[in-house]
C-alpha atoms as one frame of an Amber mdcrd trajectory, in Angstrom:
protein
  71.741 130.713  98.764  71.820 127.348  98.165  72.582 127.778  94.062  76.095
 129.378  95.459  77.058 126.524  98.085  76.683 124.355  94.882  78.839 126.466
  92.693  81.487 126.674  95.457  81.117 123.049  96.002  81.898 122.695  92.190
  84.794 125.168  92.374  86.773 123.282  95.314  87.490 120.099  93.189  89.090
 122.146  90.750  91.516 124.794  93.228  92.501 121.324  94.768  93.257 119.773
  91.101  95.356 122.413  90.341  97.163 122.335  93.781  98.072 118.600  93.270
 101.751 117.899  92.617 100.190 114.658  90.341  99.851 115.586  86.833  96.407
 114.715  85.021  97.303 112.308  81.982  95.294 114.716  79.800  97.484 117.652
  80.759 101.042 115.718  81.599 103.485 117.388  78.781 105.539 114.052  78.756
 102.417 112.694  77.083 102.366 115.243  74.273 105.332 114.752  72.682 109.456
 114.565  72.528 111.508 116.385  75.419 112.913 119.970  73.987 115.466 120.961
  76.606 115.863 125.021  77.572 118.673 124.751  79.118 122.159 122.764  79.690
 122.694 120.032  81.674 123.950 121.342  85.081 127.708 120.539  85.751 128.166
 117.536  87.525 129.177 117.652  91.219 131.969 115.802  93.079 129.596 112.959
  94.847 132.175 111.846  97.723 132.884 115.618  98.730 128.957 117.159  98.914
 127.390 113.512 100.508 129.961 110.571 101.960 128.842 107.774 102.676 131.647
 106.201 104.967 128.867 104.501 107.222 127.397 102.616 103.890 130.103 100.379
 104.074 130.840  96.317 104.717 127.259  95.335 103.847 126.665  94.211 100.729
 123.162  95.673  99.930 121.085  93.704  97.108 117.618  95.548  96.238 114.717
  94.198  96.101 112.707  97.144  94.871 113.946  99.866  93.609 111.765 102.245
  91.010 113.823 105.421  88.948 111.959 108.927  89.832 109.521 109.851  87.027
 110.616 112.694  84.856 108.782 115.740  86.736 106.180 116.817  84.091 107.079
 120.710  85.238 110.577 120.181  84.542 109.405 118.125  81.438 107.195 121.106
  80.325 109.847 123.860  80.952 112.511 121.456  79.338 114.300 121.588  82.378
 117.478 119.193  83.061 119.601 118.272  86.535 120.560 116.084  89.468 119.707
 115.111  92.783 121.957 113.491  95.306 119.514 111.562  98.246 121.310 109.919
 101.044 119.458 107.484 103.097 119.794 104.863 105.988 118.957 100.899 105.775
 118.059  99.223 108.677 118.346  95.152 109.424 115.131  94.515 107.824 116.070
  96.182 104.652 113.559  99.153 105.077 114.536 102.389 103.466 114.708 105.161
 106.418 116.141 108.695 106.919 115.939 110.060 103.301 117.644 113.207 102.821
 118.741 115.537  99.819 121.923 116.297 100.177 122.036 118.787  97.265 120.308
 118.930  93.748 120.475 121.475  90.709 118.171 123.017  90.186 116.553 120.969
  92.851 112.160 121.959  93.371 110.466 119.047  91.578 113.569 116.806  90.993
 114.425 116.629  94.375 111.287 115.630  94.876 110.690 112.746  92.732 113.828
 111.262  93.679 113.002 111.168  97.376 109.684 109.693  96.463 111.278 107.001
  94.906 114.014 106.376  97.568 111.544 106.396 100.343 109.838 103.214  98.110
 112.657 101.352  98.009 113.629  97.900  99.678 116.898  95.623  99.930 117.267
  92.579 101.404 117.730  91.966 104.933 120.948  92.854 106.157 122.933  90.563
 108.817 121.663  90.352 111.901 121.922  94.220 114.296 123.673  95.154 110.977
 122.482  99.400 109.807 123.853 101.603 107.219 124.061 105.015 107.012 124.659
 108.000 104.827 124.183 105.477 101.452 124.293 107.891  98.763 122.543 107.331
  95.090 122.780 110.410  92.369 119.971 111.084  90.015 120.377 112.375  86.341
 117.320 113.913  84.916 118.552 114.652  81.436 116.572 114.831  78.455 113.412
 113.904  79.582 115.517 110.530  80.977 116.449 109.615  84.659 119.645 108.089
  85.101 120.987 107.099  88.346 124.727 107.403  88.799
């Protein structure tokens, strides 16, 4: 009985390994070699039409910190390329808040990179009661490159 707690104890680390949306370095693809896209570059959409950002406007925004997405390493492996549109909100302190997708292609893992690094990033404090909303920054993930836009 107690030999197969152990063995089920040793079996957990590994379902939860595999569950993880972090990549180990041993098995990351980007770490193996160049990018060898499968498939085209998604056409690119018309920004102002899918996400505006009227309420982003008449404060100048400066960043402070403000990482690219990593290069998924599924979309890396499958030699996968698109975009993400995020649309977020930046309040008086300069705080990141309200991050949203507004649409990506083919979305999954890209879409959620680039919301991971949106969510980190910081601009300098705006004037004072000052809040903007609906900002709007596109993503490129093309050949094993992000791009923002």
């Amino acid at each position: 009985m107690m030999r197969a707690s152990f063995l089920a104890l040793l079996a957990v680390p590994a379902l939860l390994s595999a569950c993880g949306s972090v990549p180990s370095p041993i098995s990351d693809p980007r770490t193996r070699g160049p990018f060898m896209p499968q498939s085209q570059m998604p056409l690119m959409p018309n920004i102002a039409r899918i996400a505006p950002s009227e309420g982003c406007q008449g404060e100048p925004l400066s960043a402070v910190n403000a990482p690219l997405p990593e290069y998924p390493a599924r979309g890396w492996a499958r030699g996968e390329q698109g975009w993400s549109i995020v649309q977020f909100d930046v309040v008086q302190s300069g705080a990141v808040e309200n991050v949203r997708i507004a649409q990506g292609v083919p979305g999954r893992f890209f879409d959620r990179e680039a919301r991971r690094a949106v969510e980190q990033w910081q601009f300098a404090p705006l004037s004072e009661g000052a809040r903007l909303t609906g900002c709007t920054v596109m993503f490129e993930f093309v050949l094993g490159q992000v791009r923002i836009r």
